[in-house]
C-alpha positions, 0 to 999 in steps of 0.5 A: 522353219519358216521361208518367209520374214517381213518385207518390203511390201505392204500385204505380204507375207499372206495367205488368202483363201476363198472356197477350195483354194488356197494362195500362199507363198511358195516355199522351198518344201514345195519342191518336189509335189512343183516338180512332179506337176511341171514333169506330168505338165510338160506338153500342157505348159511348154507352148508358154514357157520361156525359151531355155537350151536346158531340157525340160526335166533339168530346168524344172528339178528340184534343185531349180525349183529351190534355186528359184524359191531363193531368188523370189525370196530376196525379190519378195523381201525387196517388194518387188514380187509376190509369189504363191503357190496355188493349193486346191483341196489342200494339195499343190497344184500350180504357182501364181506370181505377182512380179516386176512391182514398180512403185512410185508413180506407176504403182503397178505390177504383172500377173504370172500363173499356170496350174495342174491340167488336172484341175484346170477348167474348173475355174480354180485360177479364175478364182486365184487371180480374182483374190490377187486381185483385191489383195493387191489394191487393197492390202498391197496398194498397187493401182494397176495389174497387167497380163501378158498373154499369147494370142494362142493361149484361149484359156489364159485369154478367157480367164482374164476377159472374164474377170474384166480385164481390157484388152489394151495392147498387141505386142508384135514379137514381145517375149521369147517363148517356147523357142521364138519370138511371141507375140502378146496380148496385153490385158490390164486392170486398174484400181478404179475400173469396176470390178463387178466380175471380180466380186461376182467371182468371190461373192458367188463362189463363197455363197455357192460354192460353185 
């Protein structure tokens, strides 16, 4: 049965696709292969997460994940986020989440990801969020994407830097993570900006796939 019906935004539900990776919405059958990952990644994705009393292994069983699924469904169907599973090779191998979408005169939304340390550093999410990202000023019609990320995260920062998004705030304190109060970097691109790295990093990898 499918998960997914018609909803609110424009452009979604989809699946795209580039080279070895795959985005489409996540679905409540991902729950275990999601599990197995957030339990192998436990010490790769902790300093990022946000702060919980539940421990490790309760938040991200399976029963969360479908709780979770449930939840990104009803705020899919109102357009207020577009939540994928990142497939690489054909296996599941992280999550990539488009959320708080505001519409109007904002027009904007954040960027969430994370992926498997396995197949990390292979520019796998490079190539994920540089999809989401045409998909989102094309398709979706939104103006303006933002990422959040800590000052200690130098993948997270390299990835967007390298794919052209500005460096536009630093957030004293801004989210609780990992059990304190973080600070954040916030990165932003809009639909006007040139998007030269992106199409380089869709153009390049469909020709050669590097």
């Amino acid at each position: 049965m499918n998960d997914w019906a018609a909803s609110a935004h424009p452009g979604w539900p989809v699946t795209l696709a580039a080279e070895r990776v795959t985005l489409r919405p996540l679905r409540r059958r991902d729950a275990a292969d999601w599990e197995r990952l957030q339990l192998a990644n436990e010490g790769w994705l902790s300093p990022w997460e946000p702060s919980a009393p539940a421990t490790w292994a309760v938040r991200h069983s399976r029963g969360n994940f479908r709780r979770m699924v449930r939840a990104l469904r009803r705020r899919a169907n109102l357009g207020m986020c577009l939540p994928f599973a990142v497939v690489v090779d054909g296996k599941f191998a992280g999550q990539l989440t488009v959320d708080n979408v505001v519409r109007g005169v904002m027009r904007g939304a954040h960027l969430g990801y994370w992926i498997d340390q396995s197949v990390a550093g292979r520019g796998h999410m490079s190539l994920a969020v540089a999809m989401v990202v045409e998909h989102c000023f094309g398709p979706v019609g939104l103006h303006r994407l933002q990422a959040d990320v800590r000052p200690e995260n130098a993948p997270s920062r390299a990835l967007v830097i390298g794919l052209g998004f500005r460096e536009e705030a630093y957030f004293l304190r801004y989210l609780d993570i990992d059990g304190n109060w973080r600070d954040h970097i916030g990165y932003a691109l809009t639909a006007e900006d040139d998007r030269a790295r992106i199409v380089r990093a869709l153009g390049l990898r469909r020709q050669n796939g590097a």
